[in-house]
C-alpha positions in Angstrom: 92.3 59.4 61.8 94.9 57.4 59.9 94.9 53.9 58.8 98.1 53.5 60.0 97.4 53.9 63.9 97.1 51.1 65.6 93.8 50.6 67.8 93.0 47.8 70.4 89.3 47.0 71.6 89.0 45.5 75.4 85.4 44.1 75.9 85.0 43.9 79.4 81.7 42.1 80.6 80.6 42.4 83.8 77.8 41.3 86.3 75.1 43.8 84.9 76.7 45.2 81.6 79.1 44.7 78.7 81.6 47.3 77.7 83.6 47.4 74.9 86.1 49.8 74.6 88.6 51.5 71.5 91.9 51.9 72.7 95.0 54.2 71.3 98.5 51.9 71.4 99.5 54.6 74.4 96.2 53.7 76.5 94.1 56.4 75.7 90.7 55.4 75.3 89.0 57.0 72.0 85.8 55.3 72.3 83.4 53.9 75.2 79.7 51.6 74.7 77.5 50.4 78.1 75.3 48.1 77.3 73.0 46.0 80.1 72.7 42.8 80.1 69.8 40.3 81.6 70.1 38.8 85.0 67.3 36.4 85.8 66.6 35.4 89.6 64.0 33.0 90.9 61.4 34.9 93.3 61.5 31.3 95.0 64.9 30.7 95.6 67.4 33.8 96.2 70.9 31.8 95.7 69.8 31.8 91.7 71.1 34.0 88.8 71.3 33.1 85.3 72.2 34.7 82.7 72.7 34.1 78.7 75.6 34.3 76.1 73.4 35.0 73.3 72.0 38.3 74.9 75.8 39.0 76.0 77.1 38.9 72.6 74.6 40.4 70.8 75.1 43.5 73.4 79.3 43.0 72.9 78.6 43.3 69.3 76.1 46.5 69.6 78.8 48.4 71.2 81.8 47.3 68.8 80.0 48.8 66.6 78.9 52.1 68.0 82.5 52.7 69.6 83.3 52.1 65.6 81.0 54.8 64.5 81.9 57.3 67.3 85.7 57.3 66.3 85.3 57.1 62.4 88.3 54.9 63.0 88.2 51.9 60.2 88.1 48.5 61.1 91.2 47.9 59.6 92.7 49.8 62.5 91.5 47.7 65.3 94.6 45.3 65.1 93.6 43.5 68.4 90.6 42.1 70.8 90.7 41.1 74.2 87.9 39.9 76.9 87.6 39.7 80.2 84.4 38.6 82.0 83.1 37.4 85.4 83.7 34.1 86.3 80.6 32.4 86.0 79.9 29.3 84.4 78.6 28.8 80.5 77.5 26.0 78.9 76.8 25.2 75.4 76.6 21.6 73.1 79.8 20.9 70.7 78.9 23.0 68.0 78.6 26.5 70.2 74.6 26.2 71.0 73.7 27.1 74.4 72.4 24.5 76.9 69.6 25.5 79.9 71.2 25.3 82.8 67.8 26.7 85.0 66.3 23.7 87.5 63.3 22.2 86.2 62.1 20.1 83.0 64.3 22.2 80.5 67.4 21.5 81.7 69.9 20.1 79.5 67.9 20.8 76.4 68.8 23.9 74.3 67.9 27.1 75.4 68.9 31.2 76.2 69.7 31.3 80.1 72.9 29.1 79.5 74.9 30.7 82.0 75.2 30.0 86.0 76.9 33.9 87.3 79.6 33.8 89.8 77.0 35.3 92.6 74.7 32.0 92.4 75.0 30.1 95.2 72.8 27.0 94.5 75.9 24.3 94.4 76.3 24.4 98.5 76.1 20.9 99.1 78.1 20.2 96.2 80.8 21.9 97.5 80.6 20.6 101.0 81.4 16.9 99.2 84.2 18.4 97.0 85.2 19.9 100.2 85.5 16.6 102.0 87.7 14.8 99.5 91.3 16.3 100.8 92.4 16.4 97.2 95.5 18.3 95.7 93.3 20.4 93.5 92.0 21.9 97.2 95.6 23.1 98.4 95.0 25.4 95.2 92.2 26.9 96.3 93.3 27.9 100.0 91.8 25.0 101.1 88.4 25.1 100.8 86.5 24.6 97.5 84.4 27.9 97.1 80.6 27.7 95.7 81.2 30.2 93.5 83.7 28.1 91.6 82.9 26.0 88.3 83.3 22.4 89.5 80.0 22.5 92.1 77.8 24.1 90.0 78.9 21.4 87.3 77.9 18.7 89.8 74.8 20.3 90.8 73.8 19.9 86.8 74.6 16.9 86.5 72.6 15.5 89.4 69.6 16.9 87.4 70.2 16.7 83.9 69.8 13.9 82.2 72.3 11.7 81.0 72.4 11.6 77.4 72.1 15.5 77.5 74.8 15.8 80.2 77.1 14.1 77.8 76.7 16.5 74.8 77.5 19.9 77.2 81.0 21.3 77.1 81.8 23.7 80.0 83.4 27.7 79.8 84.3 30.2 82.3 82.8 32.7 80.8 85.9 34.6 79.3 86.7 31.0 77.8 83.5 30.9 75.9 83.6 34.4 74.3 87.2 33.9 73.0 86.0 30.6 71.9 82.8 32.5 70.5 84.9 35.3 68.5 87.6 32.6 67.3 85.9 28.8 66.9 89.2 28.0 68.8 88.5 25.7 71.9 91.6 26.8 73.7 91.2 27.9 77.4 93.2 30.1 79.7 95.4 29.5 82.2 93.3 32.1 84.2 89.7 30.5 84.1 91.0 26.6 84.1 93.1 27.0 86.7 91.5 29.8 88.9 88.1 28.8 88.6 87.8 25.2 86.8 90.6 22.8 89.2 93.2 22.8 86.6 96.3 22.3 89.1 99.4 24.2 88.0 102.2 22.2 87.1 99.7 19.5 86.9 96.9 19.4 84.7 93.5 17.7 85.2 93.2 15.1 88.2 91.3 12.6 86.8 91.1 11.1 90.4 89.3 14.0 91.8 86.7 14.5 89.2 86.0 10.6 89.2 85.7 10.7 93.5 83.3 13.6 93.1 80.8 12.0 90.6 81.8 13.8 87.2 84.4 10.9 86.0 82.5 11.0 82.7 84.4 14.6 82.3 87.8 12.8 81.8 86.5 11.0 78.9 90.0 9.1 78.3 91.5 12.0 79.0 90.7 13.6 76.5 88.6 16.3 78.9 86.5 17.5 75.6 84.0 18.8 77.9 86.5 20.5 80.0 88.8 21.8 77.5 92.6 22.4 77.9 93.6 18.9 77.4 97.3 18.2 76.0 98.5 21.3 76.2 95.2 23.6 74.8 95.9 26.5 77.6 97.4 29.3 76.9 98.7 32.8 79.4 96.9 35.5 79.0 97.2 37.5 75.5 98.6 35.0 73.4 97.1 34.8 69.9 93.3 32.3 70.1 93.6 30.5 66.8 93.8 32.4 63.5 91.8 35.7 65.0 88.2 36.7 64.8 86.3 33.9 62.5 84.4 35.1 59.3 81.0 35.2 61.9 82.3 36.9 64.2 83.9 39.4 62.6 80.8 39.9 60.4 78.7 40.2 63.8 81.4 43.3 64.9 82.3 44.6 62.1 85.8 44.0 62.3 88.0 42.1 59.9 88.3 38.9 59.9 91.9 37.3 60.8 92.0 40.3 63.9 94.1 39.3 66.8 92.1 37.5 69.9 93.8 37.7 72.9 93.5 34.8 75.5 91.0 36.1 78.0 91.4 37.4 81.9 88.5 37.3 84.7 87.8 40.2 85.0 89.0 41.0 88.6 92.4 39.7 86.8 92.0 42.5 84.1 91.2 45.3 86.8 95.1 44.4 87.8 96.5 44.3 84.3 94.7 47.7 84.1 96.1 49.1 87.4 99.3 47.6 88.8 101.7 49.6 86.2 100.7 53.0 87.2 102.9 55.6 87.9 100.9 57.8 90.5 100.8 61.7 91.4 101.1 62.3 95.2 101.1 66.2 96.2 100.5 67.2 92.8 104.3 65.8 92.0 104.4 62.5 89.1 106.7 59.9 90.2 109.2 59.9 87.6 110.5 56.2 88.3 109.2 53.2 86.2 107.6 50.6 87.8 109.9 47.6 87.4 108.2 44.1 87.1 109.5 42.8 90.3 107.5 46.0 91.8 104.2 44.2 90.4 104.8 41.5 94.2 103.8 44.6 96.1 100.8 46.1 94.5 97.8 44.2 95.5 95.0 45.0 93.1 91.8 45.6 94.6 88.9 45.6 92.0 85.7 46.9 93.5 82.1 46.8 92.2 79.0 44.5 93.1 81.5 42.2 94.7 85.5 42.7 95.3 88.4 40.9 94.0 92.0 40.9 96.0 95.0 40.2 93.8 98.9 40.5 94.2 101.1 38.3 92.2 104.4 36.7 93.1 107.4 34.6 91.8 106.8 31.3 93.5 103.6 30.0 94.7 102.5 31.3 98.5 100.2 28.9 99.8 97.4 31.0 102.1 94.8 29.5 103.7 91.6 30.8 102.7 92.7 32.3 99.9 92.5 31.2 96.2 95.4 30.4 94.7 98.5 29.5 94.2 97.8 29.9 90.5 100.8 29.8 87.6 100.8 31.4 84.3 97.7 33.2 85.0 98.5 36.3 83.4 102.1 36.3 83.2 104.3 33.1 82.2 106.2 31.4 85.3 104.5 33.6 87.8 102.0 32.8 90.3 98.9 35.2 92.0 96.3 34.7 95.0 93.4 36.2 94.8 90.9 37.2 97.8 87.6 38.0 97.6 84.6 39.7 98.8 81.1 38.0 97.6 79.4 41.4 98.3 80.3 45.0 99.0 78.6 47.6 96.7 76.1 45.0 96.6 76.1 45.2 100.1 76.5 49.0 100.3 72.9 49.5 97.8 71.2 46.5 100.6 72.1 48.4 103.6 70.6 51.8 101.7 67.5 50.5 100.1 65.4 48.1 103.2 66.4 51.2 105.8 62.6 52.2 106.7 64.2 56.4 106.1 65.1 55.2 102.1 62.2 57.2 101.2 62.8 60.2 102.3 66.6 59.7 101.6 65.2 59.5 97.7 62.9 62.3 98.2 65.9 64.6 99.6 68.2 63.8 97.0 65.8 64.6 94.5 65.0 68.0 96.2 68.4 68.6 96.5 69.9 67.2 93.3 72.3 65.6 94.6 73.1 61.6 95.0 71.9 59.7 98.0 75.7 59.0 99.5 76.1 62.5 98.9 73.0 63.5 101.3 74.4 61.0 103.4 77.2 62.4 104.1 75.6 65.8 104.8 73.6 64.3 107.7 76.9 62.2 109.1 78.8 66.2 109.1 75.8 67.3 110.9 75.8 64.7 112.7 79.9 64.8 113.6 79.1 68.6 114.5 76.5 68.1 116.6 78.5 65.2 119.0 81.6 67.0 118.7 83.7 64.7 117.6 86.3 64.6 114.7 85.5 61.5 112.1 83.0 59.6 111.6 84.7 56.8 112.9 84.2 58.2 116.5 81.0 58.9 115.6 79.7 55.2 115.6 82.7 53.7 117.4 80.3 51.6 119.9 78.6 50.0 116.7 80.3 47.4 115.6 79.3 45.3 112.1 80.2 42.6 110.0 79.3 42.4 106.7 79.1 38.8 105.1 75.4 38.7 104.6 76.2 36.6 101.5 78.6 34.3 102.8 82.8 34.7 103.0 84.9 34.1 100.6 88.2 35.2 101.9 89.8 34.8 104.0 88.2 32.3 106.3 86.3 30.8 103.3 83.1 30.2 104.8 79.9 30.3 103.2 77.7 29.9 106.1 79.1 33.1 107.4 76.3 35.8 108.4 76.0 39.7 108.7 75.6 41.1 112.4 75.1 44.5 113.6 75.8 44.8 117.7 74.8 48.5 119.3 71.9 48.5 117.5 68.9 51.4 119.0 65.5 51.8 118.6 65.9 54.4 115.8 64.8 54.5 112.5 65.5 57.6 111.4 67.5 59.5 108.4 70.6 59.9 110.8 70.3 56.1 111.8 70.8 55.1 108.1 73.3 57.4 107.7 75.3 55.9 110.4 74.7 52.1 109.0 76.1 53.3 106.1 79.1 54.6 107.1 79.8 51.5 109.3 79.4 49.4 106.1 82.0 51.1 104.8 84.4 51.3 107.5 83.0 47.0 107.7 84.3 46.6 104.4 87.9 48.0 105.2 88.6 46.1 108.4 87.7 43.2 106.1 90.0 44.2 103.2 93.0 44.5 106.6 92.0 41.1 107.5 92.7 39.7 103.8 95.9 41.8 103.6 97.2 40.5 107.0 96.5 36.9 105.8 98.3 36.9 102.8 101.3 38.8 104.1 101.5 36.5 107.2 102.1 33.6 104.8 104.8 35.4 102.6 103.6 38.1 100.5 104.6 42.1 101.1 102.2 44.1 100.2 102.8 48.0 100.6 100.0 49.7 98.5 96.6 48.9 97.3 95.5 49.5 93.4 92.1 50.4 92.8 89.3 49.8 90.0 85.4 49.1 90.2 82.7 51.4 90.8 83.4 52.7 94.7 86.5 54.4 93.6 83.6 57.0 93.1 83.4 57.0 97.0 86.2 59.0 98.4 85.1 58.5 102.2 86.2 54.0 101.3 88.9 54.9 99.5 90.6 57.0 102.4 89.2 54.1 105.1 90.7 52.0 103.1 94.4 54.0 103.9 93.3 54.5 107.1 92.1 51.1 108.2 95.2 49.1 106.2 98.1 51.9 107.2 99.2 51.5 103.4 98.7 53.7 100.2 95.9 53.9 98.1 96.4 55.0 94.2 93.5 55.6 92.4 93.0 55.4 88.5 92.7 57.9 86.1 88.8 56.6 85.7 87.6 54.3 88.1 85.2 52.3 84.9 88.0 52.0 82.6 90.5 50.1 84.2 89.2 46.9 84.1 88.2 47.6 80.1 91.8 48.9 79.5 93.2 45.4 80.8 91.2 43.6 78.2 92.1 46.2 75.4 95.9 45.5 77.0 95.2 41.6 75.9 94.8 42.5 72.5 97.4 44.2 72.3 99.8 41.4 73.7 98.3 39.2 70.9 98.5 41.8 68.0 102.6 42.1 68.8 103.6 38.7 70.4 104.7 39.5 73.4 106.7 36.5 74.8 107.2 36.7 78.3 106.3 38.8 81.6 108.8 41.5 80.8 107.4 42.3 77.3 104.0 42.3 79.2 105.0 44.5 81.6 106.3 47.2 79.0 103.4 47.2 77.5 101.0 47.7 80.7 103.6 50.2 82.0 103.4 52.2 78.3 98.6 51.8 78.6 98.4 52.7 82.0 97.2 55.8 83.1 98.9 58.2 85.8 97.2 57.5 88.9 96.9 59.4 92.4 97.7 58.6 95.8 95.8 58.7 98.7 97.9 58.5 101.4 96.8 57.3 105.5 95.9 60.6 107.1 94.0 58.9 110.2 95.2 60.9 113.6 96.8 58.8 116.7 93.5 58.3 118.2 91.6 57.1 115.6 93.8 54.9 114.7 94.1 52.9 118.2 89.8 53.3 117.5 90.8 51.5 114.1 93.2 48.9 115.7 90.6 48.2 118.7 87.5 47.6 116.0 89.6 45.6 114.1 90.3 43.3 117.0 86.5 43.5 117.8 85.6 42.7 114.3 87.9 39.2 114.1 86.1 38.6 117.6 82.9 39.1 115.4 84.1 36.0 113.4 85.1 33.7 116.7 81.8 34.1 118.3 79.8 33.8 115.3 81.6 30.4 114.5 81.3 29.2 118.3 77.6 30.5 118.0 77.2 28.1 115.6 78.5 25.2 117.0 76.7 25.3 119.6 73.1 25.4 118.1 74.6 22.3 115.9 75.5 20.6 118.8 72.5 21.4 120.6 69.9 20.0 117.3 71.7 16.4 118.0 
């Protein structure tokens, strides 16, 4: 390949893997590395999961360099790097060493598990008392202070670490620290400060809130050291970290020192850099019109995996209750984006598979049959269709009804005590009976994805088609209950795993040529992304009125569940 072709590399790190892709300046990818990373839980407590930047970056730089070695292109050719990576929080000391962050007498003192993930849920009552302060930085966050963010599980250290070693940690979202870990620049993101670390836009730091919450040792004379992004150290996404990779780092990769870092994305934030700009084939026809920015307010991103990220960007802020967000500049400069959120859904999907008492001989089937077990699945639900004469699958279980927030919601009711339910339940435990759970967890997970979309365009957005990335793209039956369910468009990328990895390849990229403004980001994402395809709503009259009526039944699900628990509350005075 020649010297003189520009390459980009997107590392994308994710809850149980890094990725780190070679990228062609027209999007094609050249070269692709997987490489798991540790997740440790505590067999005592099951909101816990830590994880550790060391072991992320030495699996990062594994695959830089096999995607090297599989494309025989030279390191000189890689003239850009982005990151993206879950929002989960880091911590290190001052000079880049990692700090324990796991309960117990370590704490605080140097050491591998450094890293709280997003999915730990062990800063409840920390939340509930950043809840109950009515600051500004809440109105940002759709009101309620989710668990998942930064600031809790900050607290929730603190209250256990001592002092002295409190006061030597500095705090990353994680795409933060590996931008700060390829560079030595501590400049953070307008994505992770403000998304996920209480960074108001338009405002900066509140020094008020951090001192009513218990963590006024943060603002440090505002100077926020441990915080970062003091006095202007933020930056939009893609724009140039420092002077490029540091000698280390680059050593660690084998790249070149000096190569553009692009400021880093969350990675649900990189899914829509990596989707939103697609053109899209619908009955085997391209759409021959560009996307135009202003098309970008319409195409809510929906990145789907372990958990599922909502996001749809707009020109001024939209203030939605239960929703995250307003946030400015997060990817592009001036504009603002919500994001909603599901805390589990293939998670979920795996759960609802693996304790059914017929997994067993689900696994053995599949074996015998080589096939995968949601293929089998959906064998016995077309037996099972044929067999009751019906048409879907949706009438097929339309008097069970389920709700899915066995780990809490996020949006858009932003409740973490909220709990799964199944009603119509039988005295069955059979093949067929798991495969009808399953479908209802998918068709659960759509009505939940209408309820987030009704929310935010009942308080000013207009959405009118749904982008998708994240491992269930593999499942066509969602993807068309997602259609169905919502009454909008679906478009599917080219490859459901690469989308999220092409966004961060997209951020090096911006930094490599100094793209300005949200135009000059736009071309670019417009020139890298993929053709998609359309799946369009195909439900039939009556199964959508089934749709509509379980919909209805499903935010009744949510009302009684809440009353529910007043009423025990009430009753334990």
């Amino acid at each position: 390949m020649s010297c003189d072709t520009p390459y980009f590399i997107g590392v994308d790190i994710g809850t149980g893997s890094a990725r780190a892709s070679l990228v062609a300046r027209n999007g094609e990818i050249k070269a692709s590395s997987t490489k798991d990373i540790i997740t440790w839980r505590d067999k005592h407590d099951y909101r816990i999961f830590e994880q550790s930047t060391n072991n992320i970056w030495e699996q990062i730089c594994t695959a830089v360099k096999e995607i090297l070695n599989q494309s025989s292109v030279p390191a000189t050719a890689v003239k850009g790097l982005g990151f993206d990576a879950t929002c989960s929080l880091a911590v290190a000391d001052f000079g880049g060493s990692p700090i324990t962050v796991t309960k117990g007498s370590g704490i605080g003192m140097h050491g591998d598990r450094n890293v709280i993930l997003w999915a730990d849920h062990r800063a409840e009552k920390e939340a509930e008392l950043i809840n109950s302060t009515g600051s500004i930085v809440l109105n940002y966050v759709g009101g309620t202070m989710s668990l998942e963010m930064e600031v809790p599980k900050i607290l929730w250290l603190k209250k256990r670490m001592d002092p002295a070693l409190f006061s030597r940690c500095q705090f990353f979202d994680l795409p933060d620290f590996f931008t700060y870990k390829a560079t030595g620049d501590n400049t953070r993101s307008f994505c992770s400060v403000t998304c996920k670390c209480s960074y108001v836009p338009d405002k900066g730091w509140q020094p008020d809130f951090f001192e009513r919450i218990g963590l006024g040792e943060l603002v440090d004379g505002d100077n926020w050291k441990h915080m970062g992004a003091a006095k202007g150290q933020v930056q939009a996404a893609g724009s140039p970290v420092g002077r490029g990779l540091s000698q280390k780092a680059a050593e660690e990769l084998g790249l070149v020192e000096g190569t553009a870092v692009g400021s880093g994305l969350i990675d649900g934030y990189a899914g829509w850099m990596g989707t939103v700009a697609a053109r899209y084939i619908e009955n085997g026809q391209l759409s021959n019109v560009l996307p135009s920015l202003d098309e970008s307010r319409h195409r809510l991103a929906i990145v789907a995996g372990t958990s599922t990220c909502h996001i749809v960007q707009s020109r001024d802020g939209v203030f939605v209750k239960g929703v995250w967000g307003p946030y400015r500049d997060t990817v592009f400069p001036g504009w603002w984006m919500n994001e909603g959120g599901q805390s589990s859904t293939g998670q979920l999907i795996d759960f609802i598979i693996t304790t059914h008492t017929a997994y067993p001989e689900l696994k053995e089937r599949a074996k015998q049959e080589g096939k995968c077990t949601h293929d089998v699945l959906l064998d016995v639900l077309e037996k099972l269709r044929n067999e009751n004469h019906v048409d879907t699958y949706t009438e097929l279980t339309k008097n069970v009804h389920f709700y899915p927030d066995f780990h809490g919601n996020r949006s858009p009711i932003a409740d973490s005590r909220m709990r799964g339910s199944i009603v119509g339940l039988e005295l069955d435990a059979s093949i067929a009976d798991l495969a009808r759970k399953y479908y209802l967890t998918l068709e659960a997970i759509a009505l939940q994805t209408r309820h987030i979309i009704d929310v935010l365009n009942a308080a000013g957005h207009d959405i009118t088609s749904l982008y998708l990335s994240g491992g269930q793209v593999k499942n066509a039956v969602i993807m068309q209950l997602f259609a169905d369910t919502c009454g909008i468009p679906v478009i599917l990328p080219r490859s459901y795993s690469e989308a999220v990895v092409l966004g961060a390849a997209m951020l090096g990229r911006i930094a490599a040529e100094g793209a300005k403004d949200g135009e000059d980001m736009w071309k670019i994402m417009v020139e890298m992304t993929p053709t998609g395809t359309l799946v369009a709503p195909g439900a039939s009259s009556t199964v959508k009125k089934l749709l509509d009526a379980k919909y209805s039944i499903f935010l009744e699900m949510i009302d009684n569940q809440r009353r529910w628990r007043r009423q025990t509350e009430e009753a334990s005075y």
